[in-house]
N, C-alpha and C positions, 0 to 999 in steps of 0.2 A: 390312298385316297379312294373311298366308295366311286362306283362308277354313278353318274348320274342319272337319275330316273325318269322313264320316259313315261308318259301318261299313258293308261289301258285305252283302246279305245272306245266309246259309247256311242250309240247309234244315237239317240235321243233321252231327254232327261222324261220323269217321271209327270205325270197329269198333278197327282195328288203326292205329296209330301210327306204328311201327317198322318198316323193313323194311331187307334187305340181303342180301348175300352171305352161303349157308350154307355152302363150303368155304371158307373164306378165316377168316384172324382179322384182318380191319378192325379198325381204329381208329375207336370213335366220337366221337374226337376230329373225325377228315375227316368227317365225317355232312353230308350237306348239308339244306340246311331246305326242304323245300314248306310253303308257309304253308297256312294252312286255305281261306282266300279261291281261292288256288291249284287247292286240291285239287277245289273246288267245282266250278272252271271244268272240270276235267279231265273233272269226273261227268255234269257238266251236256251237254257238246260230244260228251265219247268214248262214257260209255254213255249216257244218255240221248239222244243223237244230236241233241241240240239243234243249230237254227244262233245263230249268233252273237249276233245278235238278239234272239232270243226268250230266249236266257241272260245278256244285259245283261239282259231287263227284268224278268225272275227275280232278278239278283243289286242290281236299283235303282243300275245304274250305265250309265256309254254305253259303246259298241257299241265302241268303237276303248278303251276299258279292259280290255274283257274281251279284243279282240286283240293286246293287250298282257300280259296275265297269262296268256294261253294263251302265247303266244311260251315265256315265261318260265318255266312250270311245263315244257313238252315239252322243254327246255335242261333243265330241271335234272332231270328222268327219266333221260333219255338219258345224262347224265351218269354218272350213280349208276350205272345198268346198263353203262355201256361200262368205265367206271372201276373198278369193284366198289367201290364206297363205300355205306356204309349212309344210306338215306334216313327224314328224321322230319319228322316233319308237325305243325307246329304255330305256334301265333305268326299274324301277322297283323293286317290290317284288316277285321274283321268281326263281326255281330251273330246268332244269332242269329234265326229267324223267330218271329215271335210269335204266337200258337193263331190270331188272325185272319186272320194273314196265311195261315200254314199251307193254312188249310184254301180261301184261296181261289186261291192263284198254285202251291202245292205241290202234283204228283198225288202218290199214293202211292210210294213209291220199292220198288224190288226189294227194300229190307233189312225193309221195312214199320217203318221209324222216325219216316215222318211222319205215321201216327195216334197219334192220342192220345201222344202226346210230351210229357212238361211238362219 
């Protein structure tokens, strides 16, 4: 029997959802999905400039998960942008930080969504 999976953690969910080509009339049928978990890793490595490491032990996973879900988020960016396909964000493996956590493994992030967050 699979061990059971425990959700990645995520500091806070995303502003905006949806993105895509503004000349174009895409099909958001072709939309491709960045998961939440995904996007986390993108925030954590790209802007917060995290290394790999230090964004597993932020997300409570190992170091070769999260270089595995970066592979796969930066595919599916590029995608979207090379393709003009609309990209959304949602879905996933993830929890969640909870106030304690927050306030000890969370800095404050640029959007200041991780004060006082309930």
């Amino acid at each position: 029997m699979p061990r059971p999976s425990i959700g990645r953690k995520v500091c806070c969910l995303p502003e905006s959802t949806r993105f895509g080509p503004l000349d174009s009339h895409a099909n958001t049928q072709d939309a491709i999905i960045l998961t939440v978990d995904e996007y986390e890793v993108i925030r954590l490595i790209d802007v917060e400039e995290l290394q790999q490491e230090a964004c597993a032990q932020r997300m409570g996973v190992a170091r070769s998960t999260v270089q595995l879900m970066y592979q796969q988020a930066r595919k599916k960016i590029g995608e979207a942008i090379v393709n003009t396909r609309p990209l959304f964000i949602e879905g996933g493996n993830y929890r969640l930080y909870e106030d304690h956590e927050r306030s000890i493994a969370c800095v404050p992030c640029h959007r200041h969504h991780c004060r006082g967050r309930k």
